[in-house]
C-alpha positions, 0 to 999 in steps of 0.5 A: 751877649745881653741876652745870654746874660738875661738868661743867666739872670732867669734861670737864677731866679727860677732856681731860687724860686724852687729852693724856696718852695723845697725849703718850705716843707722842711721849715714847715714840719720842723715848726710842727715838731718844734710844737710838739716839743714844747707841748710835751717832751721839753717838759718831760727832762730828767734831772736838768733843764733843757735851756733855749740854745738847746732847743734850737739845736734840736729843731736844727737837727730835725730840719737838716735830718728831714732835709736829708731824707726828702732829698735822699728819697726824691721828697723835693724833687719837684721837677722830676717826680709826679704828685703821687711819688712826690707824696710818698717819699714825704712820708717815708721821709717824715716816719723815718726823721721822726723815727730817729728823733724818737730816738733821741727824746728818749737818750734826752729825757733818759726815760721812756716816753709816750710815742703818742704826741708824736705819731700824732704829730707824724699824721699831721706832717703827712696830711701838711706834706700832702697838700705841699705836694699838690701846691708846690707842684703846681707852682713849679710847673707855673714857674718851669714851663715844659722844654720844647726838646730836639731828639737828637739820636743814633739808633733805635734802642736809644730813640726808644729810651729818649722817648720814654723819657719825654712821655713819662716826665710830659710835665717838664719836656715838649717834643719840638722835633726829632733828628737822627745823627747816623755814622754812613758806613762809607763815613763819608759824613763829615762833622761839620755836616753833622754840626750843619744839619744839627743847627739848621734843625734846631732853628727850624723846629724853635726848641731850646732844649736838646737830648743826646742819645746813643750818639758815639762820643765824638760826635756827641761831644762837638754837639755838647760843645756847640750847646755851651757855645751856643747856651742851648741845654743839652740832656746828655744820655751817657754812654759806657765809656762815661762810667768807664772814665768818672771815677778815673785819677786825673795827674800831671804828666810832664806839665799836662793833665793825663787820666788814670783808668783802670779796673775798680780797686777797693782800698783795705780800709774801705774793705775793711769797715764794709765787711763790719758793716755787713755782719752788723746790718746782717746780724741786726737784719735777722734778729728784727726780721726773725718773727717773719723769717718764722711766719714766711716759713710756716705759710711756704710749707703749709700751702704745697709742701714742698721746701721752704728755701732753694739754692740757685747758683749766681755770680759775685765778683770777678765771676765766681759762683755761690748758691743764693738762698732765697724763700720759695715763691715759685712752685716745686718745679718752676724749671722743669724745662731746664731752662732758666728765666726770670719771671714774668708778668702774671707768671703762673709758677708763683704761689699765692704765697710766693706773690705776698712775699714778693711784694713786699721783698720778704723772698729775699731775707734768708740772703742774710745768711749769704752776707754773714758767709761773705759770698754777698754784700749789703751794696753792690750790683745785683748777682745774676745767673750764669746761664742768663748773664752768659746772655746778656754777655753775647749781646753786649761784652761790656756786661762783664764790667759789673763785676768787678765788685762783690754782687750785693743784696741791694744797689744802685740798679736794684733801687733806682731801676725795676726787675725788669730794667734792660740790661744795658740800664742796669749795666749803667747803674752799676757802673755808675755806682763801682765809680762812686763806691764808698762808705757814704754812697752804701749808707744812701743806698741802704737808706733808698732801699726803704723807699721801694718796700713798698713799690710793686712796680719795683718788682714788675716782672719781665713780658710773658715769652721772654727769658731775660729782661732783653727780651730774648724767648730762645733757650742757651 
């Protein structure tokens, strides 16, 4: 018992000392736009005298919108991110806060007013985040030490997935052992022999962390439990079920708790206030975007020829199909084969043209219109099609469940996942957000999808060979 107390006591400890170093930046940069304030905008008030309770106020906003932003977009993830992810969303963080701030001078002042005191003090934030980002991480590497993690799993697509966890985040996990947990096909394993063996592995490797993949749930769950008994940390994978259940009603029946599940219903409110929100983003979308809707087009035409927009049939909710629009980026007869795929690495039907508008997800503006018709959403999982989601639902029914709600120009899977991420990922992520859906949860979204512009690996296409992003190479 005292020393499950003694770590109690460490992990607080440690915690603080990471909120420390995460509130650190966002004291720092609002102290430089603090000065910036005072050098030049406070100066520059119309008609009235902007007293010291007001400024506060003001640099109280500034500090709670960064905050938002660098948490938003991954900025003070110490112990998830590397230096250079970390440096990124900084300044993506840093333009946007001093964007809206911008903003609100000019409603304070109610003139225009030189941008120039403030781009200037937006460099400086970066080169200060910069050097935060190096120290910080350093530190907290310093005051985490990497988790010696048992792998405990059930079938080789999960060893995969929990292996590419611990090499990608090497800083914060240490491989100590493996242990595979397989039901027999007589099912003559008993849990307690699982639970045994769980243990005497555990011990004999000295982790002190575990990871949870692929495990049907009721194994996983006697393991889960051990873990809370035992004041091991468990890094659980979850499984489609989990998703399934998050979102679910919990009442009292006859005295008891009884969970609700039942397929995602979007109330009239809800539905309501996110159609207005997407004709105003769509609207608003293609009027800042039209300069280069216009130049996109001229270039697609200049270079083959050939038709600047092309229609491909996909799916929205509860499977219905529209036509997609989208800019060309592929030659004239990228399927001539009649066979559909998605495109792959250094896949030679993109035109140059094709490769910049991809990069930079300018293929993906005349979406838009499909928003203005209503046939897509701003938020919502990404629409497939047919022939490759008719795929994708033959090795894993499950796939359907996406569906349940409008397909959207951007999402959970589309900004946290890649073009390429398996199937069952993106399935995940999409249920992850059906079971969060709301008016907060499409304005994060929205927001996070600034972040990935500008990331090519977003857009990483799948292996050369394959057709669908499960690997399969064979025709429907």
């Amino acid at each position: 018992m005292k020393r499950k107390k003694n770590n109690v006591h460490e992990k607080q400890w440690k915690n603080a000392k990471l909120f420390l170093l995460q509130i650190s930046i966002v004291i720092l940069n609002t102290v430089l736009f603090a000065v910036t304030w005072y050098l030049y905008y406070k100066g520059k008030m119309w008609g009235t005298t902007f007293y010291r309770k007001g400024d506060y106020v003001l640099f109280l906003l500034y500090m709670c919108l960064f905050g938002a932003m660098a948490k938003l977009y991954g900025g003070i993830a110490l112990r998830t991110s590397r230096i250079t992810e970390l440096i990124y969303s900084q300044i993506v963080s840093i333009i946007i806060t001093n964007a809206m701030m911008y903003i609100i001078i000019l409603l304070l002042t109610r003139r225009p007013k030189s941008i120039l005191p403030l781009l200037l003090v937006t460099v400086i934030e970066c080169f200060v985040s910069t050097a935060w980002s190096y120290a910080a991480n350093h530190l907290c590497n310093k005051i985490f030490k990497p988790a010696n993690i048992l792998l405990v799993y059930d079938n080789e697509d999960a060893y995969k997935n929990a292996k590419e966890i611990i090499e990608k985040l090497a800083w914060r996990f240490k491989l100590s052992g493996e242990l595979r947990l397989s039901v027999r096909n007589d099912g003559l394993n008993s849990d307690n022999e699982n639970l045994a063996k769980f243990s005497d592995t555990y011990k004999k490797v000295g982790a002190d962390s575990v990871m949870l993949c692929g495990l049907v749930s009721s194994k996983r769950n006697d393991l889960i439990k051990y873990c809370a008994e035992n004041d091991i940390k468990a890094f659980v994978r979850p499984n489609i079920g989990d998703f399934m259940i998050s979102n679910a009603q919990v009442v009292q029946m006859a005295n008891l708790p009884v969970m609700i599940c039942e397929r995602a219903t979007q109330g009239l409110v809800y539905m309501t206030v996110k159609r207005v929100m997407d004709i105003i983003i769509a609207l608003i979308g293609l009027i800042l975007t039209s300069p280069f809707l216009l130049i996109t087009a001229i270039a697609i035409k200049a270079y083959d020829g050939g038709p600047v927009l092309y229609k491909q049939v996909r799916l929205t909710k509860n499977g219905r199909e529209f036509k997609i629009l989208k800019f060309r980026s592929m030659k004239v007869d990228a399927e001539k084969d009649g066979v559909a795929r998605l495109s792959s690495q250094n896949d030679d039907r993109i035109t140059p043209v094709g490769k910049l508008i991809r990069a930079c997800r300018v293929d993906e503006l005349p979406q838009l219109f499909n928003i203005l018709k209503g046939d897509l959403t701003c938020v919502g999982p990404r629409p497939e099609r047919p022939e490759i989601a008719a795929q994708y639902v033959k090795e894993m029914p499950e796939f359907s469940l996406r569906l349940q709600v409008k397909a959207g120009l951007t999402g959970y899977a589309q900004v946290y996942g890649k073009y390429n991420t398996e199937p069952y990922d993106k399935l995940q992520m999409d249920l992850m957000y059906v079971s969060k859906m709301g008016i907060v949860t499409d304005l994060k979204i929205i927001l996070a999808t600034i972040k990935i512009l500008f990331m090519p690996e977003s857009t990483e296409g799948i292996a050369q060979g394959q057709t669908t992003a499960s690997g399969n190479s064979g025709t429907n």
